[in-house]
N, C-alpha and C positions, 0 to 999 in steps of 0.2 A: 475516270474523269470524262465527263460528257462535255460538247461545245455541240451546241445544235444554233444552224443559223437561219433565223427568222425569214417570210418574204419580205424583201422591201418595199420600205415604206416611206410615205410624205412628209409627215408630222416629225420633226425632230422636236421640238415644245412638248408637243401630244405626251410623246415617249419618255421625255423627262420627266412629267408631270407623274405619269406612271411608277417610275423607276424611284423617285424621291416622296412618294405619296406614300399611305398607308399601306397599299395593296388593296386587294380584293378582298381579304378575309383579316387584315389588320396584321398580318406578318410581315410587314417590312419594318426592322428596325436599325436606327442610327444611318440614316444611309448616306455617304460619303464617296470622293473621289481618290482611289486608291493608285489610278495611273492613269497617264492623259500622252497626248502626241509631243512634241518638245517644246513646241513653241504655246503652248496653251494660257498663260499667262492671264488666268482669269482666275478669282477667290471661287473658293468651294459653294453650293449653298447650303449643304448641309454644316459647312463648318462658319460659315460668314452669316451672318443672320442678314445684314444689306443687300448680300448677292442673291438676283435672282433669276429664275429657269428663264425667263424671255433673253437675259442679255445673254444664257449661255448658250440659248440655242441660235441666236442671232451669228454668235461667234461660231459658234461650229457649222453653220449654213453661208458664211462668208465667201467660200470658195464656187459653192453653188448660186449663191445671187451673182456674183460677179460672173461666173459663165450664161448665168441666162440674163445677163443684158447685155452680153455680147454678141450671143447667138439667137437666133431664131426659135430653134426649137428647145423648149424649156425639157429640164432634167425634174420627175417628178417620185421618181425611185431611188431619190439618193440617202434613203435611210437606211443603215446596216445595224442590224440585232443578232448580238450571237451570246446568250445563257452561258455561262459553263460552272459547273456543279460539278464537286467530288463526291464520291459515293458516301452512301450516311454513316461507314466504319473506318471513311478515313481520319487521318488526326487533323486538329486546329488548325488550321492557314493565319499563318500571320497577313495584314496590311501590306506588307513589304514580300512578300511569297505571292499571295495575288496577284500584285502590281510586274513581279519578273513573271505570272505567267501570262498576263494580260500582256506584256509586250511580245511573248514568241509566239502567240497564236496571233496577234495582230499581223507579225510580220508573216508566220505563215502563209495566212489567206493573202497577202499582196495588198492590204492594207495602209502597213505602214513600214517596207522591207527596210533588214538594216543598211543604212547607208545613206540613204534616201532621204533630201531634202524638203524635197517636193512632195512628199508623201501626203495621203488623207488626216485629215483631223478626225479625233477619235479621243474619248474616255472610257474609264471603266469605272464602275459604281456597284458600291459591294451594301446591302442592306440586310446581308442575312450570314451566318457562322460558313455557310457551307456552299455560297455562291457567288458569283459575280453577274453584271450585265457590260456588256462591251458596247460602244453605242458608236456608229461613224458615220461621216459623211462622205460619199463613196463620188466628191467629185474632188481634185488632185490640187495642189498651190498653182500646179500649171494652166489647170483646165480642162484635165485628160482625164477620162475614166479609169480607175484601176480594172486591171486584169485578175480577174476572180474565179474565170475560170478554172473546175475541180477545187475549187477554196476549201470544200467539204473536207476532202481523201487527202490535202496538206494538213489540213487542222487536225483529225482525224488521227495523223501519224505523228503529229508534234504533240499532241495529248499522250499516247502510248510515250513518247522519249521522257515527257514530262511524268507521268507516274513512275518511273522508274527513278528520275532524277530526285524525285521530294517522298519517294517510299512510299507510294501512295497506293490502294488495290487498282492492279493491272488488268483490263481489259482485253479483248480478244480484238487482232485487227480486223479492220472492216475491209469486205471486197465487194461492196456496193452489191449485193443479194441481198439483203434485208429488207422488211418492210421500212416503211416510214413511222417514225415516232408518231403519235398521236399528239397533238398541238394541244393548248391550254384550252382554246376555245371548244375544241372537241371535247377535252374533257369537260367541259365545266357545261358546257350543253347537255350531256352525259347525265351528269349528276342530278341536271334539273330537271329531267323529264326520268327520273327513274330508271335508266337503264343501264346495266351490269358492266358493257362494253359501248366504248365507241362506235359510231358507224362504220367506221372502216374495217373495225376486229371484227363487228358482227356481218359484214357481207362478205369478209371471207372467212369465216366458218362454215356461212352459207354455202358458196361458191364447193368450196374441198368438200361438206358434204357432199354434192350433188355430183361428184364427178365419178364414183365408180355408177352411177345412176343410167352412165350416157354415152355413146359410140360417138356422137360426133358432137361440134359447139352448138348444131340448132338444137341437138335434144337437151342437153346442157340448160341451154335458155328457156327452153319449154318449159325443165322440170323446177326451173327456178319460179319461173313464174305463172305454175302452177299451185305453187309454197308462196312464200308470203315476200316474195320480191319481188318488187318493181324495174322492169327491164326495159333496158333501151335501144333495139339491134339499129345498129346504122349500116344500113345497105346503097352499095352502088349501081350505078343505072341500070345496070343489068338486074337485078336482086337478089344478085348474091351478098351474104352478109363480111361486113369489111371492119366490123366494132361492135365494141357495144357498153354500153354503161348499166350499171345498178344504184336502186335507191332502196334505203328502208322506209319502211311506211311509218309516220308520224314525222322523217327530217324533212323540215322543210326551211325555205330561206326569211330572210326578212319580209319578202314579198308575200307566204304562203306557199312559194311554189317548190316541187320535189327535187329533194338537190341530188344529182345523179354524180356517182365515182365511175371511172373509167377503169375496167383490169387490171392494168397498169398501175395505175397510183392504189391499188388497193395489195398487190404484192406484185412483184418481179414477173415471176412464173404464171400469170393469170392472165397476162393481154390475148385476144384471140389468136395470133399466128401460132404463140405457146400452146394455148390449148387446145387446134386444133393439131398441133403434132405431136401430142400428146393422145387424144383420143382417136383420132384416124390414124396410129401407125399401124394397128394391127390388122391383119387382115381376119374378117368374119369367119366362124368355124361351120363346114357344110351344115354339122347336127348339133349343134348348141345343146337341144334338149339328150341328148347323149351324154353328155359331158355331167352334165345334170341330174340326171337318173341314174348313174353308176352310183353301186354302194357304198354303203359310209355318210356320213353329216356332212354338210359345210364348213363346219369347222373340220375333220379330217382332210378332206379336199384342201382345201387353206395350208395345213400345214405340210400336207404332200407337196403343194406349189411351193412351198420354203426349202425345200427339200436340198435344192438345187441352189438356191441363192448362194450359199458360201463357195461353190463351184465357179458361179459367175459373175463373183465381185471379187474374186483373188484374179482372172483372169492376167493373162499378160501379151505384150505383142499391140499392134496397130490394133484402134481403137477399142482398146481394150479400157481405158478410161470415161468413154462414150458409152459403153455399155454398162460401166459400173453404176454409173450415176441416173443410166436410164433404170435400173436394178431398184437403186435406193428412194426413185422418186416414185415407182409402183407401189417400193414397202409400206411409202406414207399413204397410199388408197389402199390397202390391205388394213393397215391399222386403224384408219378412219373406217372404213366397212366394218370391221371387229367390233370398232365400237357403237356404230349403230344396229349392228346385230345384236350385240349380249344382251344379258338380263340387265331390267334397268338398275340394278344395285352395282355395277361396274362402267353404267355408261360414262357418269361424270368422271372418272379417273381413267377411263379408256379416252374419253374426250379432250383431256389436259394433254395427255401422252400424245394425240395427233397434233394436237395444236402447236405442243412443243417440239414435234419430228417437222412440221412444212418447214421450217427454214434447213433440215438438214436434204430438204428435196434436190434442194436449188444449190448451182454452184455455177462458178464462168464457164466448168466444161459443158458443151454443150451433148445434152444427151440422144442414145440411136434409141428411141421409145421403140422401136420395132421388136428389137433384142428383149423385151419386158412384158410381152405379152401373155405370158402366161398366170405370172402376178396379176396381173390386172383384170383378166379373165377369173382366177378365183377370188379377186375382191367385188366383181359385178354379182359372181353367182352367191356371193355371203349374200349380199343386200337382197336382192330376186326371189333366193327360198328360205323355210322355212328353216329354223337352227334347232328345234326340237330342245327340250328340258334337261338333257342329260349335260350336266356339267364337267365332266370328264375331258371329251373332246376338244374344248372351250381352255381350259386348264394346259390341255399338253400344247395347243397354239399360243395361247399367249407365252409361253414358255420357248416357242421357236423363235416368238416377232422380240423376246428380249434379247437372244443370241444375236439372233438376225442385225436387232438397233445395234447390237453392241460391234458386231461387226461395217456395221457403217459407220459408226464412229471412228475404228482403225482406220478403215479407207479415206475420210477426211483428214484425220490426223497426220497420216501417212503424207496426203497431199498438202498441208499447212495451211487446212481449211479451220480455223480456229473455230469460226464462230457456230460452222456446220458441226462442227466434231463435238460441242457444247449443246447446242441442238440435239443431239443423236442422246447425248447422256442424259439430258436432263428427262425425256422421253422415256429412257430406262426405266427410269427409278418412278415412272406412273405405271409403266406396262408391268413394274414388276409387284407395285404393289394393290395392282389389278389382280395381280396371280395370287398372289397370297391371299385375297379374299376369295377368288375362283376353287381354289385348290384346297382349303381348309377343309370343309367338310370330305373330301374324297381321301383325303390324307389319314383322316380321322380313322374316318371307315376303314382303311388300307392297314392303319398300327395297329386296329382291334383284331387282326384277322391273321396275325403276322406267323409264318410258319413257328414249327417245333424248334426246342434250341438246336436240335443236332442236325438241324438242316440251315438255320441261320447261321449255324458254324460252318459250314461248310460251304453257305454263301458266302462267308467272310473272307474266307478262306481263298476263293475266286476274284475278290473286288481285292487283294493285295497282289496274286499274283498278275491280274490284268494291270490296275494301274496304282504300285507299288508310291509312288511319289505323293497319292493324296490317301491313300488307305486308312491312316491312322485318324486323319480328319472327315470321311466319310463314316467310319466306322464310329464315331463319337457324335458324329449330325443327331441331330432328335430328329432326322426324316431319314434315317436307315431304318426302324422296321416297317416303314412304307415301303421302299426300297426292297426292302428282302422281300415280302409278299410281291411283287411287282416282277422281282426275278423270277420266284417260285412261281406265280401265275405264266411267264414267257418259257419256262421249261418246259412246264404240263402241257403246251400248246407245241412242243415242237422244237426249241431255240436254249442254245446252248449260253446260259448265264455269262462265261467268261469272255467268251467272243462278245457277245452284248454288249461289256462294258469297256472292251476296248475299243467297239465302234463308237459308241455316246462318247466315250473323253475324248477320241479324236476328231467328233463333232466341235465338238464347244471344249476351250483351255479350261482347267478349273482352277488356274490361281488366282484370278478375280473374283470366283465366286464363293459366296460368304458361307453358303446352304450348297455344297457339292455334293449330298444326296439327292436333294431337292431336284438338280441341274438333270441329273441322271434319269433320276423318274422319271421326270418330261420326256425325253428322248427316247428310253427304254419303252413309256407305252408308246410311243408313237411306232415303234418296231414292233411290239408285241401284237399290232393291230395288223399287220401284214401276214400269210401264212408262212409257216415255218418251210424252205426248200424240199420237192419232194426227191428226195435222193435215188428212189425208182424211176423216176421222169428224168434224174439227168444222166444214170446209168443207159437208159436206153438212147438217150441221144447221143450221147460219143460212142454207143456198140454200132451206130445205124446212122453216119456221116454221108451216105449217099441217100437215103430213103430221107433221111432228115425230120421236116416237119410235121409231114403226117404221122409217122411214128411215135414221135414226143407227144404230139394231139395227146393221140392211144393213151400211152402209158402217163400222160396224167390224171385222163379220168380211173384210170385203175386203182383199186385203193390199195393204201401204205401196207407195204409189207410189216407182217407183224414182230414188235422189237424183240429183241433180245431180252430175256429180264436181266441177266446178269452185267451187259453194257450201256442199253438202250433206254431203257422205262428211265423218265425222271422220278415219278414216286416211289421208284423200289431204292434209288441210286441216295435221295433224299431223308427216305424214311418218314412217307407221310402217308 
């Protein structure tokens, strides 16, 4: 159940008019008074055919005329609008179901509390199966303004009491992170000029783009509005920047003129204080293009920075929740980078999946962005180079950034971050069906190729004694003989199949996962892209504890002593 409360407003007539009219599109039907303050004592108009909106509103602005010809300074805000609407799968509200929830959300907000005499006048008017309108006038019988303040986070938690009381689908508490609903007029300005999103959805889409783009908020601004934002920096006498506002190009006001949103009202985590401690925590790297030029893709790099992430979002100890959350809010520019990196056949559902992680960014902890550095740095170098054709690489990251989300949804979980933790999942189920388009063809490739049976048996053979608890459902996956070639490719290279799959299951649980070969592969090439330990390099460095590291230098460049065939070869051990 939603209760969202309108700005106030002047017009109580205005709002009647509205609330008992057709609507806008001719959906208001039957519309009636289902609950009123106690003393209301006035005929319905929907049910009186003689009564009508001027005397009701007369009556309900009673309390307001009589303080402003008392006082000087007239009250011109004293219109309260508050919607509240059950979900479209919940069951029929009765008249008399309405009307008891339109009294605990009244009393909620301070309204109309129970007990209270003197309280505001206020009805509620129902014109449609699945909502109400709450309508009040927010000056007192006394003369005194109610106290409204937080009305939102009362109402907010008397809705949650209330689904639970009439069986109604339960929502996720609010801890004032979220953005703001988009308003009617948004939308319906939306619809008439053509455009897919609100202003506000679409200048922060803008905004999370451009931020693995930029080190600090002036570049940020730069690169917005060298893209197709209209920018507004407000600077203090000195010039350094202290705000700023965005416009989209085409909103404009009644006047024609550009209507500008502040950070702030466009998400939580977006005002400049945020996002300059956001992108100035970290400190510059001497050789950036180093970092850069090591080998392997950006998508490899990318998924080597993930590497660490389950290390540093179990942390524990002083501000170990600080870091978590600085972790989770890099993941979502990691994720956004991925998706402006990939092939455009995964952008739009790489796109959904960032849109739906930014609220799992944000939480009351506040985050040590410094601790996240390294995230943030491989989602700058996604965007900056080239990602090359090979979808492989592409495949085994997006396969880390689902772990990854799915691990920051424990972590909100864990914290009773509902609406984050819902955030994190819903994000899942895009990044994962990013992969399944990524991974298809490789996969393909991978079954056609898949070793002989008496080395699959013997790979089989490995993935029950490593992890005995999901064996039987790995071994029946349609992505085991992907799997097995993927093992047999990591042996030939060096790497012992069974240790393999006891590190991947200890990566990632596999009882949530539906496709536990699938899981593995991911993981498994990510390892098999590393070289295999040279065992002569680490023989000579425990024989040679005081000579140390120049030794070891030595004996890495030395090449691999030649194997054993009878323990050593995996082709001979295999049979391939």
């Amino acid at each position: 159940m939603i209760a969202a409360i309108k700005p106030a407003g002047a017009n109580t007539r205005g709002l009647l008019a509205y609330l008992y009219g057709p609507g806008r599109h001719d959906e208001h039907l039957d519309p009636h008074i289902v609950a009123g303050f106690a003393m209301l004592g006035m005929p319905d108009p929907g049910r009186d055919e003689n009564a009508t909106l001027t005397a009701l509103a007369r009556h309900l602005d009673a309390p307001v005329a009589l303080r402003n010809s008392e006082f000087g300074k007239r009250v011109t805000d004293h219109v309260w609008h508050c919607p509240v609407r059950a979900a479209p799968e919940d069951r029929f509200l009765s008249d008399a179901e309405w009307g008891e929830i339109a009294q605990r959300i009244v009393a909620a907000a301070g309204i109309d509390p129970a007990g209270d005499d003197m309280a505001c006048r206020w009805i509620a008017v129902r014109h449609a199966d699945d909502h109400i309108h709450i309508l009040a006038t927010t000056v007192r019988e006394d003369g005194r303004r109610p106290k409204l303040h937080d009305s939102g986070i009362r109402i907010g938690n008397t809705c949650r009491e209330i689904e639970k009381n009439y069986g109604l689908r339960q929502l996720n508490k609010g801890d004032r992170t979220a953005t703001r609903a988009p308003t009617q007029a948004e939308m319906h300005k939306a619809k008439r000029l053509g455009w897919e999103q609100t202003s506000r959805a679409w200048l922060q889409d803008r905004i999370r783009a451009a931020i693995p783009h930029a080190t600090t908020a002036e570049e940020l601004l730069a690169y917005l509005e060298a893209g197709d934002v209209v920018v507004k920096p407000r600077c203090g006498p000195s010039g350094d920047l202290i705000g700023y506002s965005v416009g989209r190009p085409g909103d404009l006001n009644k006047d024609g003129e550009q209507i500008y949103h502040p950070g702030g009202k466009i998400a939580p985590d977006l005002t400049l204080p945020k996002l300059k401690a956001r992108l100035e925590a970290g400190t510059p790297e001497e050789y950036p293009t180093a970092r850069r030029n090591r080998p392997g893709t950006p998508w490899q790099h990318a998924t080597e920075a993930l590497d660490t992430f389950s290390y540093e979002i179990s942390g524990t100890g002083e501000g170990a929740d600080a870091r978590g959350q600085a972790q989770i809010a890099a993941l979502g520019e990691l994720i956004e980078a991925t998706a402006q990196a990939a092939p455009a056949e995964l952008r739009a559902e790489l796109r959904t999946a960032a849109r739906a992680f930014a609220h799992a960014q944000r939480s009351q902890i506040r985050a040590e962005h410094h601790t996240a550095t390294t995230l943030r740095a491989a989602a700058r170098d996604l965007v900056n180079a080239g990602t090359g054709k090979d979808g492989s690489p592409l495949a085994v990251l997006l396969s880390a950034l689902i772990w990854s989300a799915i691990l920051a949804e424990g972590w909100h979980t864990a914290r009773s971050h509902a609406q984050q933790a819902a955030a994190a999942r819903q994000s899942v189920q895009h990044l994962q069906a990013a992969y399944d388009q990524a991974a298809a063809p490789q996969l393909t490739a991978l079954a056609q190729r898949q070793p002989n049976p008496d080395t699959r048996a013997t790979l089989a053979n490995d993935v029950r004694a490593a992890i005995p608890d999901h064996a039987t459902r790995i071994l029946a996956d349609p992505d085991w003989p992907a799997l097995a070639t993927v093992l047999a490719d990591a042996e030939a290279g060096g790497h012992k199949p069974l240790q393999l799959l006891k590190e991947a299951a200890e990566q990632r649980e596999l009882h949530t996962a539906s496709q536990p070969a699938r899981v593995l592969l991911g993981r498994i090439q990510h390892t098999n892209r590393n070289p295999a330990p040279n065992r002569r390099a680490e023989a000579a460095r425990l024989r040679s504890p005081v000579i140390g590291t120049s030794r070891a230098v030595q004996a890495d460049t030395l090449p691999p002593a030649a194997p054993n065939p009878q323990s050593e070869a995996p082709g001979w051990r295999r049979g391939r």
